[in-house]
C-alpha positions in Angstrom: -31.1 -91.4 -60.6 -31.7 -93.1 -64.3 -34.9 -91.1 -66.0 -38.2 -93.1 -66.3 -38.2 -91.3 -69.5 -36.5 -91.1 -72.4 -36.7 -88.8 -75.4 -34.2 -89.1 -79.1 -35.1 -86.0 -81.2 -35.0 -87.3 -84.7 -35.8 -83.3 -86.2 -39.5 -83.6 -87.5 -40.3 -86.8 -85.1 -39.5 -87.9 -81.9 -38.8 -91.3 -80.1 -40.2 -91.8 -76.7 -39.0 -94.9 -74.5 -40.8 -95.8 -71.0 -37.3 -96.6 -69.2 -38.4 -98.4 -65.9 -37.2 -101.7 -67.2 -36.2 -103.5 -63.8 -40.2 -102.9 -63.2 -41.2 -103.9 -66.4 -41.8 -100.3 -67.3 -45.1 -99.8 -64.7 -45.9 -96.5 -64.4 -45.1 -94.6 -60.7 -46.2 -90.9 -60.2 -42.9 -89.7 -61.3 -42.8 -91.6 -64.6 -46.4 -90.3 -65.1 -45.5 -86.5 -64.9 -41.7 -87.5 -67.2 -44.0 -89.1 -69.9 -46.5 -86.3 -70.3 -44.0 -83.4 -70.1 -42.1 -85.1 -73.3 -45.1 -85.4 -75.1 -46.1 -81.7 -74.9 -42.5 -81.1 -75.2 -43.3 -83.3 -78.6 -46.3 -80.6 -79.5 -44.8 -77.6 -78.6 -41.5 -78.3 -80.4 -43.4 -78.4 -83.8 -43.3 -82.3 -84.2 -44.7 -84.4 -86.7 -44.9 -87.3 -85.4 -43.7 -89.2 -82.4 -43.0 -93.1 -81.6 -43.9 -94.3 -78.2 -42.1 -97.7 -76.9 -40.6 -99.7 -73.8 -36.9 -100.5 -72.5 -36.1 -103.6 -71.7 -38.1 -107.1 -72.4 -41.6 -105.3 -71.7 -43.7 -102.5 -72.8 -45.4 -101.3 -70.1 -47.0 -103.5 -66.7 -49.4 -100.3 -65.8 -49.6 -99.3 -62.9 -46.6 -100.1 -60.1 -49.4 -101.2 -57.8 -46.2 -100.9 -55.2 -47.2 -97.2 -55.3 -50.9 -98.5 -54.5 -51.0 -100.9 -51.8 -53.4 -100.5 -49.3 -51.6 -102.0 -46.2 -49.0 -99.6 -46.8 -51.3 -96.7 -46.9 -52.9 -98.0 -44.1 -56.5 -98.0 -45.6 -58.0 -97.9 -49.3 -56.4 -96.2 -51.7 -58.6 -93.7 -54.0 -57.7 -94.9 -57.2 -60.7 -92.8 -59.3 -58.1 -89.8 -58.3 -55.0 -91.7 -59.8 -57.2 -92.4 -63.0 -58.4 -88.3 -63.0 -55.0 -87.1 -62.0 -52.8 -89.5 -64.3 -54.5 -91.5 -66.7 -57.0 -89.9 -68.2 -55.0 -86.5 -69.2 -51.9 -89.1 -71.0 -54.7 -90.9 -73.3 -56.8 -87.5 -73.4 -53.4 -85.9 -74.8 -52.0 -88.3 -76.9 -55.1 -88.3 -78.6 -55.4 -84.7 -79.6 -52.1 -84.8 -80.3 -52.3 -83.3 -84.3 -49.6 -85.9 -85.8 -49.7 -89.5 -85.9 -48.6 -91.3 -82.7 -46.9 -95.0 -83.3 -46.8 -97.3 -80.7 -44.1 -100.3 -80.6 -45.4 -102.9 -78.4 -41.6 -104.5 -78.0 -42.9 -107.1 -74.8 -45.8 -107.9 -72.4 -48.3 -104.8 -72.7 -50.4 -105.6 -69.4 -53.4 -103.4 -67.2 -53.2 -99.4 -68.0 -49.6 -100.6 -70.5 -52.2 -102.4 -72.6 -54.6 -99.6 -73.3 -51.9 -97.0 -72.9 -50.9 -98.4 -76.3 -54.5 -98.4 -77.5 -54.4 -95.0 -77.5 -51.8 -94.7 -80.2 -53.1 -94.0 -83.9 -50.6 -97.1 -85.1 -49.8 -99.6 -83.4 -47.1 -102.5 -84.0 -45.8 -105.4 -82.0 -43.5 -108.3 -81.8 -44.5 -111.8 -82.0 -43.6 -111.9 -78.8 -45.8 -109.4 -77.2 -48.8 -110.1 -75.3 -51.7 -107.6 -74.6 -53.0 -108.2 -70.9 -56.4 -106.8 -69.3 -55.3 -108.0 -65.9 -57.5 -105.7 -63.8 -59.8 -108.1 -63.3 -57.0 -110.0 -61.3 -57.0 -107.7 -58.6 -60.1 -106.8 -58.6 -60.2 -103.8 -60.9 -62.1 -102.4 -64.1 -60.4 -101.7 -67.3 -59.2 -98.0 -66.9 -56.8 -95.7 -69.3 -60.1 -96.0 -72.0 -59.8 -99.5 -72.1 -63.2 -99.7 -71.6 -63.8 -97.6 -74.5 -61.3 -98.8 -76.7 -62.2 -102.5 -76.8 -64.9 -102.9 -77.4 -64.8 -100.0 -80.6 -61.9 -101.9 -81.6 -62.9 -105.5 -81.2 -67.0 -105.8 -80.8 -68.3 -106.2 -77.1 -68.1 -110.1 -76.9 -64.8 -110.4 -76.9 -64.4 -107.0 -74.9 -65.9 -108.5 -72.4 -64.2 -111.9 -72.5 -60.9 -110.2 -72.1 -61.7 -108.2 -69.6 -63.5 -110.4 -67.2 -61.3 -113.3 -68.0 -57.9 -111.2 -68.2 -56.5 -113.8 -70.4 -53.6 -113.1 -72.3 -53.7 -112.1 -76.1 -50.9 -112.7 -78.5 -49.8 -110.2 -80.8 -50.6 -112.1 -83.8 -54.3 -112.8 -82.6 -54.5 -108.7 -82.0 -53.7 -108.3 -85.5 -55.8 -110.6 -86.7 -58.7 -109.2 -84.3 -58.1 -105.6 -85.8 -57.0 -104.6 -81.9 -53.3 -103.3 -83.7 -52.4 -102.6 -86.9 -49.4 -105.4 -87.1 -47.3 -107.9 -86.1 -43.6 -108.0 -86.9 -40.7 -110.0 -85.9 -38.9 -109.3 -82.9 -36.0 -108.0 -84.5 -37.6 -106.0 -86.7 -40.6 -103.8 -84.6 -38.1 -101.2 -84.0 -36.4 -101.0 -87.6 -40.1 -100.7 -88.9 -41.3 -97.9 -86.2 -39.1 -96.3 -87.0 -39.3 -96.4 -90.7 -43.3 -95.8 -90.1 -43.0 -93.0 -88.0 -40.3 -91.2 -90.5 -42.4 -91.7 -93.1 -45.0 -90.2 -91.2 -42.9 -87.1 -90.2 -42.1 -86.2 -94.1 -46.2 -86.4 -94.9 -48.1 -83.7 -95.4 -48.9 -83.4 -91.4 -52.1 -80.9 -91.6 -54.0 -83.6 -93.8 -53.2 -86.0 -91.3 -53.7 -84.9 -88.2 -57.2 -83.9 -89.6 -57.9 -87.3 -90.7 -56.6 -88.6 -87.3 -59.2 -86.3 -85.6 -62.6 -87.0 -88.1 -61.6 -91.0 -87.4 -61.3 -90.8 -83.8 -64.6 -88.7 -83.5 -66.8 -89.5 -85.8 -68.7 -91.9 -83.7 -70.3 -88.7 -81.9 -71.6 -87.8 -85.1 -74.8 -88.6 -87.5 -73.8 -89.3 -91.4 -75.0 -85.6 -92.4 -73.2 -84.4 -89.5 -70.0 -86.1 -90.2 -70.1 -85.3 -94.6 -70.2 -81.5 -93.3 -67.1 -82.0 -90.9 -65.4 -83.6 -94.1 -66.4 -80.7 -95.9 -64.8 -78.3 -93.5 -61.6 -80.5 -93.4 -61.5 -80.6 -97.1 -61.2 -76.8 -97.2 -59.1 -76.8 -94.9 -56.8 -78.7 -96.3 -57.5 -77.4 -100.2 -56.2 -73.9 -99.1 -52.6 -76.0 -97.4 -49.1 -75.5 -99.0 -48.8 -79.1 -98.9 -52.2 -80.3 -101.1 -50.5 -77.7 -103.0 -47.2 -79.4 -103.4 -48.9 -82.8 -103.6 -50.9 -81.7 -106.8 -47.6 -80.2 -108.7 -45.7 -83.5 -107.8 -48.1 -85.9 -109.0 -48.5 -83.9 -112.2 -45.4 -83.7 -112.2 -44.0 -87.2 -111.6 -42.0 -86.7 -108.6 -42.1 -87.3 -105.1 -43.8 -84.4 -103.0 -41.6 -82.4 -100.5 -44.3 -81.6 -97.9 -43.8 -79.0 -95.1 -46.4 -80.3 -92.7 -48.5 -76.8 -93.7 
């Protein structure tokens, strides 16, 4: 049987692709439990930092709602137990992930695919990509933190219009929204993931994975609160071999060779 998942070890980083293309890469229960055992398999290994992407001419369609059809269940389906069983660990896990996590949106990025990629620290896409928040369409909220991510990312009016509407958005008009961090030509998004997250891999990956978390919490936080959580980092990362490499380099006009310590 051909894996849902597949993993390329590239030494310091890791390339994950969701490999369901005849399905347009929706997620099934098996997929679900592939995806999440490669990306502790990413944490455990000593990673530092992974790239997430699709197979085929789509990222991901969310949820195989094949897997979730009520006539063939005979009767409702409890989907608050898929969302606590499946969805909620992958996004609560990708985000503590301590490295930076790059998304390549390569297609149509529709339902829990959509937000799935939201959850990435980075995210790129091809102009011919499309973000989808097609819940509505079947009756259905936005789930896999979409409801949390929006509107953070993009204000509430147009988290809402999205949402209720399920109107497609083009990759360009997510960029330009501040939903992603870029739009790239078809056939480049992979050459310049995978540049990104390389680049990523070789920085120095204490400093950044700190950064990652600050950014990603600091919303819980008052101003006070949030200078003191700096000032913690900063030690942190004051007392790391790599701040220490990246002051001898500059002073000493070369490029640091960081250890990701």
């Amino acid at each position: 049987m051909e894996q849902s998942i597949l993993t390329q070890d590239h030494g310091t980083w890791c390339e994950i692709t969701l490999n369901r293309p005849d399905r347009l890469n929706a997620f099934n229960d098996e997929m679900h439990l592939a995806l999440r055992a490669a990306l502790e398999e990413a944490r455990d290994s000593g990673k530092r930092a992974l790239l997430l992407t699709g197979a085929g001419r789509g990222f991901c369609a969310g949820q195989d709602l094949s897997a979730r059809d009520p006539d063939a269940a005979g009767g409702p389906v409890d989907l608050g137990y898929t969302v606590r069983t499946f969805y909620a660990p992958l996004v609560n896990l990708i985000r503590a992930l301590e490295f930076p996590v790059v998304c390549a949106v390569n297609g149509v990025a529709a339902g829990a695919g959509a937000n799935l990629s939201l959850a990435a620290d980075i995210v790129l896409a091809s102009q011919s990509a499309k973000f989808i928040q097609s819940f509505a369409k079947v009756g259905l909220i936005p789930d896999t933190a979409g409801s949390y991510h929006l509107p953070r990312l993009l204000g509430e009016a147009r988290a809402k219009a999205l949402a209720l509407t399920g109107e497609p958005l083009s990759a360009e008009q997510a960029a330009d929204w501040g939903l992603i961090w870029k739009c790239v030509a078809d056939d480049v998004l992979m050459e310049e993931a995978r540049a990104l997250t390389a680049k990523l891999a070789d920085g120095p990956t204490l400093g950044l994975g700190l950064t990652k978390s600050l950014i990603q919490t600091s919303g819980a936080y008052t101003l006070a609160e949030q200078l003191e959580r700096e000032a913690d980092a900063m030690k942190t990362c004051g007392e790391s071999a790599d701040y220490a490499e990246g002051v001898r380099a500059f002073l000493e006009k070369r490029q640091p060779a960081f250890r990701g310590e």
